[in-house]
SEDRENLO-908279 format. One line per field, with one value per residue: x, y, z of N, C-alpha, C, O in turn; residue number from 1; residue in three letters. Coordinates in steps of 0.02 Angstrom, whole numbers, plus 50000, padded with zeros to 5 digits. Layout:
% residues N
npx = c(X / ...)
npy = c(Y / ...)
npz = c(Z / ...)
capx = c(X / ...)
capy = c(Y / ...)
capz = c(Z / ...)
cpx = c(X / ...)
cpy = c(Y / ...)
cpz = c(Z / ...)
opx = c(X / ...)
opy = c(Y / ...)
opz = c(Z / ...)
pos = c(NUM / ...)
code = c(ala / ...)
END
This chain:
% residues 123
npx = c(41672 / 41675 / 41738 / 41703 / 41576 / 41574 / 41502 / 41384 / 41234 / 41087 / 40927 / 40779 / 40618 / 40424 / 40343 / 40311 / 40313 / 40378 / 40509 / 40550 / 40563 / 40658 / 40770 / 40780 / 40825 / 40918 / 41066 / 41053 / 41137 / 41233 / 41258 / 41259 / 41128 / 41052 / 40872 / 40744 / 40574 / 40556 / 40604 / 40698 / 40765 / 40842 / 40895 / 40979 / 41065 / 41129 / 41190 / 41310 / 41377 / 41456 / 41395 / 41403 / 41294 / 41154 / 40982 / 40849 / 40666 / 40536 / 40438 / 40463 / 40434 / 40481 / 40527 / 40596 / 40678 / 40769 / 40823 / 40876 / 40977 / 41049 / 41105 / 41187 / 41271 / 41359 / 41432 / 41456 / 41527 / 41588 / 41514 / 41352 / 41190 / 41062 / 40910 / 40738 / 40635 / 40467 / 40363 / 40435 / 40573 / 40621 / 40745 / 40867 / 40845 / 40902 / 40966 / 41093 / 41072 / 40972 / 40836 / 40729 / 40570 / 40512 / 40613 / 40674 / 40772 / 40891 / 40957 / 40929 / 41036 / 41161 / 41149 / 41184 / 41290 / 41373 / 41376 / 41279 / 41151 / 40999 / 41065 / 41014 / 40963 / 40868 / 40681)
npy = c(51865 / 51774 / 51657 / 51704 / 51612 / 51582 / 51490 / 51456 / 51479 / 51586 / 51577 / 51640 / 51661 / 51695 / 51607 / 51439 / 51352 / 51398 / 51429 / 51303 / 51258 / 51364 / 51306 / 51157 / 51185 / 51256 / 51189 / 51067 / 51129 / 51150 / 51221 / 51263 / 51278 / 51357 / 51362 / 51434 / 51503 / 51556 / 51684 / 51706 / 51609 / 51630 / 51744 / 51706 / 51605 / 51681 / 51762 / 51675 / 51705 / 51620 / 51628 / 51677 / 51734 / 51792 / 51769 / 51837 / 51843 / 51914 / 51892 / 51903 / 52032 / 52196 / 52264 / 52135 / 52104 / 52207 / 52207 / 52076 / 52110 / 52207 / 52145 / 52040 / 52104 / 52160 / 52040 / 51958 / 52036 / 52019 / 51968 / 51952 / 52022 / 51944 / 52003 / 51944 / 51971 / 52008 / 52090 / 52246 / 52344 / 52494 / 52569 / 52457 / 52455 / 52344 / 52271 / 52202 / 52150 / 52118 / 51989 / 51945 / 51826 / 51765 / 51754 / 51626 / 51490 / 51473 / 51607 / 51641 / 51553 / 51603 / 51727 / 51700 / 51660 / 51776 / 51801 / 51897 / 52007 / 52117 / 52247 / 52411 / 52586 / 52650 / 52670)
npz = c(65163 / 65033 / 64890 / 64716 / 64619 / 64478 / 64402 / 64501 / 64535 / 64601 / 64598 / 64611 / 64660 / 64612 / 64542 / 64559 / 64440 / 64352 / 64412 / 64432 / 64284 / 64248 / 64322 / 64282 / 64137 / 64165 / 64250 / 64163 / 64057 / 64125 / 64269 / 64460 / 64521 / 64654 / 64670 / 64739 / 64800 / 64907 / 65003 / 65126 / 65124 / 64984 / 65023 / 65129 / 65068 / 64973 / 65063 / 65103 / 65009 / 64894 / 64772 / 64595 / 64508 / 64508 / 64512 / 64475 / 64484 / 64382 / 64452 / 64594 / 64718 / 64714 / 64840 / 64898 / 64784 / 64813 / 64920 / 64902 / 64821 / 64871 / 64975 / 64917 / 64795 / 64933 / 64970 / 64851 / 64778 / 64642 / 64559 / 64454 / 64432 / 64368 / 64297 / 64259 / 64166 / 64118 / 64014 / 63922 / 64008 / 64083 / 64151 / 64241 / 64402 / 64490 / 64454 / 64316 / 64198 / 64085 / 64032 / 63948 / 63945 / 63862 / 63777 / 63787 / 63833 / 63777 / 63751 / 63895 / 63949 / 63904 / 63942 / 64088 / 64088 / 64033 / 63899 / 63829 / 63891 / 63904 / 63920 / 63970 / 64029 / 64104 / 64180)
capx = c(41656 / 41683 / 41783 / 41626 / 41571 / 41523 / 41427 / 41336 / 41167 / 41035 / 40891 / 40713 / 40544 / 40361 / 40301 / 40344 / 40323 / 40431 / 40549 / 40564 / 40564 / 40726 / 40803 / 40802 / 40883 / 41004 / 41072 / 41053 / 41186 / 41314 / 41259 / 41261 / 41079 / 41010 / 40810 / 40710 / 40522 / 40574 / 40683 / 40733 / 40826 / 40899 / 40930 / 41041 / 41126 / 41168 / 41248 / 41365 / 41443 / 41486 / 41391 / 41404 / 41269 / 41072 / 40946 / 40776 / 40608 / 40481 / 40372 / 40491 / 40394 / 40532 / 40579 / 40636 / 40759 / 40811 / 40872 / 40938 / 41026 / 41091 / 41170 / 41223 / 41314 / 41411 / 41444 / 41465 / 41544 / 41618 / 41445 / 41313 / 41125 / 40998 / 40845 / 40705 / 40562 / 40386 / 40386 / 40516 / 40594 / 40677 / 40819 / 40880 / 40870 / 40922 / 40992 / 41153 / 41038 / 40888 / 40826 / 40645 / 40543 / 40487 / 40669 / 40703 / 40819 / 40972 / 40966 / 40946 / 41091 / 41208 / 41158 / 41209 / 41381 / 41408 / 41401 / 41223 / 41086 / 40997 / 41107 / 40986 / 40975 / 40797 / 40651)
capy = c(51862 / 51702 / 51692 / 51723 / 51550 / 51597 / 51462 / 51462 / 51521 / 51564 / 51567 / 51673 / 51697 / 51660 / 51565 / 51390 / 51320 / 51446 / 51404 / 51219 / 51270 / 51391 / 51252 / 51098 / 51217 / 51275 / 51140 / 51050 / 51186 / 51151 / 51266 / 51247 / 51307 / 51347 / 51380 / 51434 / 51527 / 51584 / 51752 / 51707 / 51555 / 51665 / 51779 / 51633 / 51569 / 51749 / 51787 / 51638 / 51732 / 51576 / 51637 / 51715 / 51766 / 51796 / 51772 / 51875 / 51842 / 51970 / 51877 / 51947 / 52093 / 52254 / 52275 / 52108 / 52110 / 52260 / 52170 / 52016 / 52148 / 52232 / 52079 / 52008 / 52182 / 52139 / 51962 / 51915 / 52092 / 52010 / 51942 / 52006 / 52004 / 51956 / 51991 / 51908 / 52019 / 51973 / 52141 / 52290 / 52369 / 52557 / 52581 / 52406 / 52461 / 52309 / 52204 / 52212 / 52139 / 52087 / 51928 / 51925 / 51766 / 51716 / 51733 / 51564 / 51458 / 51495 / 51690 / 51645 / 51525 / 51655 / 51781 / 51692 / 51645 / 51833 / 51829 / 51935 / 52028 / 52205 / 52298 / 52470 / 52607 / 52694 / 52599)
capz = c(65092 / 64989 / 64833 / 64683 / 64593 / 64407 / 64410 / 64536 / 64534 / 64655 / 64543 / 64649 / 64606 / 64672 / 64513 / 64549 / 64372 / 64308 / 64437 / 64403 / 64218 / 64238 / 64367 / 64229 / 64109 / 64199 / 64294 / 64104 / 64055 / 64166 / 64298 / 64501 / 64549 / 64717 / 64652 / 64803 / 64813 / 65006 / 64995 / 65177 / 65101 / 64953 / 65080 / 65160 / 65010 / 64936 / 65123 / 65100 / 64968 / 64857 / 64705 / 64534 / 64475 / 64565 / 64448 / 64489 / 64429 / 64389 / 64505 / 64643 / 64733 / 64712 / 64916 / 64913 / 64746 / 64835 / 64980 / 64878 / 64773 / 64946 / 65012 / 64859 / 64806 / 64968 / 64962 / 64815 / 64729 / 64576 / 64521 / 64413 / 64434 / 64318 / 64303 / 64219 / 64152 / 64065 / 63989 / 63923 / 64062 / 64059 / 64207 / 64282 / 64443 / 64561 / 64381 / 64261 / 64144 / 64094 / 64008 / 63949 / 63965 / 63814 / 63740 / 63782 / 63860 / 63754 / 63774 / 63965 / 63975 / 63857 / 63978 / 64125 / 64049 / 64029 / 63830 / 63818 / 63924 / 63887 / 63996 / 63961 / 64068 / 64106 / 64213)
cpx = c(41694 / 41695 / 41700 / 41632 / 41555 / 41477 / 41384 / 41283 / 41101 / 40984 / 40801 / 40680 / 40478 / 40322 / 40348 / 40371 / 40371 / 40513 / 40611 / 40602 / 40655 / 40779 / 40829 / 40857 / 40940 / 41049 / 41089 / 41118 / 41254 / 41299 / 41257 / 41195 / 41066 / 40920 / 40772 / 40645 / 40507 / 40615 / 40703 / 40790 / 40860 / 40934 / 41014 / 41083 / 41159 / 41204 / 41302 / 41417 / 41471 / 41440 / 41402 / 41381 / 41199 / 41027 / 40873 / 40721 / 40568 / 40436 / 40405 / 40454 / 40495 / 40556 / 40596 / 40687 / 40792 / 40845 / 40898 / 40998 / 41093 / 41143 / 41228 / 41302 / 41384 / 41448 / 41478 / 41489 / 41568 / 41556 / 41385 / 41222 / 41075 / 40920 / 40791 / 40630 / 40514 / 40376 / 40442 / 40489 / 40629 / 40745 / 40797 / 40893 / 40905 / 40956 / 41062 / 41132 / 40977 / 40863 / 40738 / 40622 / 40529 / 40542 / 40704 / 40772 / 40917 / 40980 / 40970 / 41024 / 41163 / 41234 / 41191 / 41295 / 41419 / 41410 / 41341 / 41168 / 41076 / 41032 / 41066 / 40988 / 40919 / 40750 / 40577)
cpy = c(51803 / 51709 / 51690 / 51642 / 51580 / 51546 / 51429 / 51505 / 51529 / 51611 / 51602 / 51700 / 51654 / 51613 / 51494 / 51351 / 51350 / 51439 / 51344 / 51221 / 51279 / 51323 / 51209 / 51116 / 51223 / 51240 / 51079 / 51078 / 51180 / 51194 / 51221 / 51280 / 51294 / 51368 / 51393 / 51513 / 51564 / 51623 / 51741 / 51655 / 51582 / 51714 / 51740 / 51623 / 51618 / 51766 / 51743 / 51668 / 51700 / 51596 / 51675 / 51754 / 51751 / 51824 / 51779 / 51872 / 51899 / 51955 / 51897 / 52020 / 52145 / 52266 / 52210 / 52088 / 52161 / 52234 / 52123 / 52083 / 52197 / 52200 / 52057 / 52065 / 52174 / 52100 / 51929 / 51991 / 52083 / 51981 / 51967 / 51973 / 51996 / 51950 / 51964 / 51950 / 51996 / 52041 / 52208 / 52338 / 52430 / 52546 / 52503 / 52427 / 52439 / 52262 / 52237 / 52212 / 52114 / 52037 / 51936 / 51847 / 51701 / 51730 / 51666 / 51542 / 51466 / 51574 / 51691 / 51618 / 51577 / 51705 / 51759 / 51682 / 51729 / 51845 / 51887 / 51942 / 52088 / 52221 / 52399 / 52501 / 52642 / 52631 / 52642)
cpz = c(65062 / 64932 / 64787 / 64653 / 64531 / 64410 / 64431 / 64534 / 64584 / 64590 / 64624 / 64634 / 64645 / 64624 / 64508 / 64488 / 64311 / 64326 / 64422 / 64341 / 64203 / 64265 / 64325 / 64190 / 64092 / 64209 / 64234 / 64053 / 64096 / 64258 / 64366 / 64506 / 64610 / 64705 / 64725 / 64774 / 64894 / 64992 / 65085 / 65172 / 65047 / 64985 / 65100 / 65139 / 64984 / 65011 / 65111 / 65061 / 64916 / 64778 / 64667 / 64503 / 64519 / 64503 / 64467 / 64458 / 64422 / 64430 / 64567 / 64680 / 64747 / 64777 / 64932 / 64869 / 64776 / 64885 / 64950 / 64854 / 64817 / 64949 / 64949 / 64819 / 64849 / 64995 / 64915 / 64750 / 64635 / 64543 / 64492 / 64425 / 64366 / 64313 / 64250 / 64210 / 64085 / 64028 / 63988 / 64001 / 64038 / 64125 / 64251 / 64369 / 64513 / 64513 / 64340 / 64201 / 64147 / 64037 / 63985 / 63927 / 63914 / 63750 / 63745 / 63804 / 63829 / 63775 / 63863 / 63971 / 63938 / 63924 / 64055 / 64126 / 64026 / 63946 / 63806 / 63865 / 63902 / 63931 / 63994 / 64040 / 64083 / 64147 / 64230)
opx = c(41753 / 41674 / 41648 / 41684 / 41504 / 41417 / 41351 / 41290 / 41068 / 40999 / 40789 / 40684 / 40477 / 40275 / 40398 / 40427 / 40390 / 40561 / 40671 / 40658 / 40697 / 40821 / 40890 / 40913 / 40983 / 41093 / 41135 / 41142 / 41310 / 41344 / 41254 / 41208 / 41065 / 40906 / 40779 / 40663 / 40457 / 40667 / 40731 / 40844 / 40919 / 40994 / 41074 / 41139 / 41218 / 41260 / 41355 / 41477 / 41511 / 41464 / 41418 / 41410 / 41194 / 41032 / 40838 / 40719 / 40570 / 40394 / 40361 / 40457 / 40546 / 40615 / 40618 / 40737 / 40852 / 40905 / 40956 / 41055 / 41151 / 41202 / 41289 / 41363 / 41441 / 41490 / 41518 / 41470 / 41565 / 41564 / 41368 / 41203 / 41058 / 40882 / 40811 / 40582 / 40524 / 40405 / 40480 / 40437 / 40662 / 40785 / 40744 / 40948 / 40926 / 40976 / 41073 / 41152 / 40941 / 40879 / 40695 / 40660 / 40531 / 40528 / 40755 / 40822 / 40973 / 41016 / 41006 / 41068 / 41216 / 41289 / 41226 / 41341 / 41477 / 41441 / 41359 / 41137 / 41123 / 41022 / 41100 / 41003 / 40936 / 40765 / 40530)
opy = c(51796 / 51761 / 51677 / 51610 / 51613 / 51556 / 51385 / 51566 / 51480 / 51658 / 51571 / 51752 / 51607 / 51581 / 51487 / 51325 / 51333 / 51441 / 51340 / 51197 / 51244 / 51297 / 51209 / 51092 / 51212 / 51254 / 51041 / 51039 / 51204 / 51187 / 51160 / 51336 / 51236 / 51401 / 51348 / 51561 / 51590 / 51604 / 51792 / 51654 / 51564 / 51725 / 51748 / 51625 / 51609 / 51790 / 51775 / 51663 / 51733 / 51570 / 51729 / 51799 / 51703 / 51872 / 51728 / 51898 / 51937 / 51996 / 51915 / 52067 / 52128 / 52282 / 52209 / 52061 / 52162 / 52245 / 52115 / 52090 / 52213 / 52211 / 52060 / 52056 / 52178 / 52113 / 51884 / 51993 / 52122 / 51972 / 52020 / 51914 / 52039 / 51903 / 51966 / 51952 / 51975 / 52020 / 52222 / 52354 / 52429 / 52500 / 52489 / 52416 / 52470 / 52209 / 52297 / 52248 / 52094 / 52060 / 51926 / 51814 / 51639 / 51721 / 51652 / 51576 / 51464 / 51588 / 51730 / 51655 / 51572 / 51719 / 51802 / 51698 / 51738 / 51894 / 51924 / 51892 / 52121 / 52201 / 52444 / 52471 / 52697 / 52572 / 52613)
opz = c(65078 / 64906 / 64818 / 64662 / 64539 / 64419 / 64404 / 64532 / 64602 / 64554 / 64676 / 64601 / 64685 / 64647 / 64473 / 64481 / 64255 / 64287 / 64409 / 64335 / 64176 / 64227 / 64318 / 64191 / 64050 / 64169 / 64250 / 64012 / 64090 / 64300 / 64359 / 64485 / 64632 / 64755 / 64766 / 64740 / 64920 / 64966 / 65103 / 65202 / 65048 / 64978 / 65088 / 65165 / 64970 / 65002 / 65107 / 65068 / 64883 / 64727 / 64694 / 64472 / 64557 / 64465 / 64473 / 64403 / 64471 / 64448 / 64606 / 64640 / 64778 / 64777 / 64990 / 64892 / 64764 / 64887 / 64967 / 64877 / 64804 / 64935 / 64945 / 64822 / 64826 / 65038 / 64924 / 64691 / 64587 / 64482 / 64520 / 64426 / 64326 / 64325 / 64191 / 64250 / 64028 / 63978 / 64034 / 64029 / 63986 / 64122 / 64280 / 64394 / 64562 / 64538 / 64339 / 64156 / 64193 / 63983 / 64028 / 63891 / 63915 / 63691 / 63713 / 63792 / 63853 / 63823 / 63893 / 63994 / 63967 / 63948 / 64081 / 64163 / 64008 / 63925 / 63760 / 63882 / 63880 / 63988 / 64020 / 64091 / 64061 / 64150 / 64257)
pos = c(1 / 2 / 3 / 4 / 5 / 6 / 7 / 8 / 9 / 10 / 11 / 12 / 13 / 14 / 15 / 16 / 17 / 18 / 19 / 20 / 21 / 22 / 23 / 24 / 25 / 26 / 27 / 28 / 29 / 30 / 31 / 32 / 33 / 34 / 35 / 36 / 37 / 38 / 39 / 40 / 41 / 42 / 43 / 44 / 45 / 46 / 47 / 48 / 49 / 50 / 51 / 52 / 53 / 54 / 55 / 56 / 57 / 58 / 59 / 60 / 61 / 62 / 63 / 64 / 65 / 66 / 67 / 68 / 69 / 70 / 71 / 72 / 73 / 74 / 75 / 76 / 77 / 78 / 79 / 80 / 81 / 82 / 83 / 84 / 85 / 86 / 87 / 88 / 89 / 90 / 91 / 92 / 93 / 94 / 95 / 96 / 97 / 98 / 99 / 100 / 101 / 102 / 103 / 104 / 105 / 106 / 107 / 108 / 109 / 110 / 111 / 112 / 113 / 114 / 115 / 116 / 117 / 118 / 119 / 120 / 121 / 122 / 123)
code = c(unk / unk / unk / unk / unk / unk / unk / unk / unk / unk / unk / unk / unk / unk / unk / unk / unk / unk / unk / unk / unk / unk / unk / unk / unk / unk / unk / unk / unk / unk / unk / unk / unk / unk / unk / unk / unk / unk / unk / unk / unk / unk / unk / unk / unk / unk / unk / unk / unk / unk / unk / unk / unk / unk / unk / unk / unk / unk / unk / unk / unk / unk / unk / unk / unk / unk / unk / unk / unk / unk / unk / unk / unk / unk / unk / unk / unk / unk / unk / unk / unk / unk / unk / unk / unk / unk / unk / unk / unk / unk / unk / unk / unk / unk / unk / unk / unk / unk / unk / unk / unk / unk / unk / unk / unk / unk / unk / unk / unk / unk / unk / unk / unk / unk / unk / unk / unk / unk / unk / unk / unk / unk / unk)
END
């Protein structure tokens, strides 16, 4: 296990343009991004252990945030997941928080910095 990076980010999701989108952002922000559309390469980068925070899209199919959220869990323990949802969500069940989409780039970058995400509990 590898000390945690705050900010570092591995950033995963299947809509590329959404991808890109978060990536500029971020990375615009100060941030370290790894962006990848392959969960065998977030796979990869969340085993290293060097990040902070793992940032989940809703375009994610649910048995594979469950395995990022696995590894990551035991890799990278001091780090928080967020997830990114196109509509409300009840119980976060693989997330710390949750970000919706068309809150915009400040509410994302906040939330990555730890100052705001829903943190709710139902799903």
């Amino acid at each position: 296990m590898s000390q945690t990076n705050s900010n570092v980010v591995v950033s995963v999701g299947k809509n590329r343009e959404l991808l890109l989108l978060r990536d500029a952002v971020l990375k615009s922000a100060g941030f370290d991004v790894f962006t990848t559309e392959n969960e065998s390469e977030a796979l990869a980068r969340v085993s290293r252990g060097d990040c902070g925070v793992l940032l989940v899209c809703y375009s994610t199919p649910l048995p594979i945030k469950r395995q990022l959220a696995s590894v990551f869990r035991k890799q990278c323990p001091e780090g928080r997941i967020i997830a990114i949802a196109n509509q409300p969500v009840g119980k976060l069940e693989v997330a710390d928080g949750v970000v919706f989409g068309i809150d915009g780039p400040e509410v994302l970058i906040d939330a990555l910095r730890g100052k705001s995400a829903n943190m709710e509990s139902g799903d």
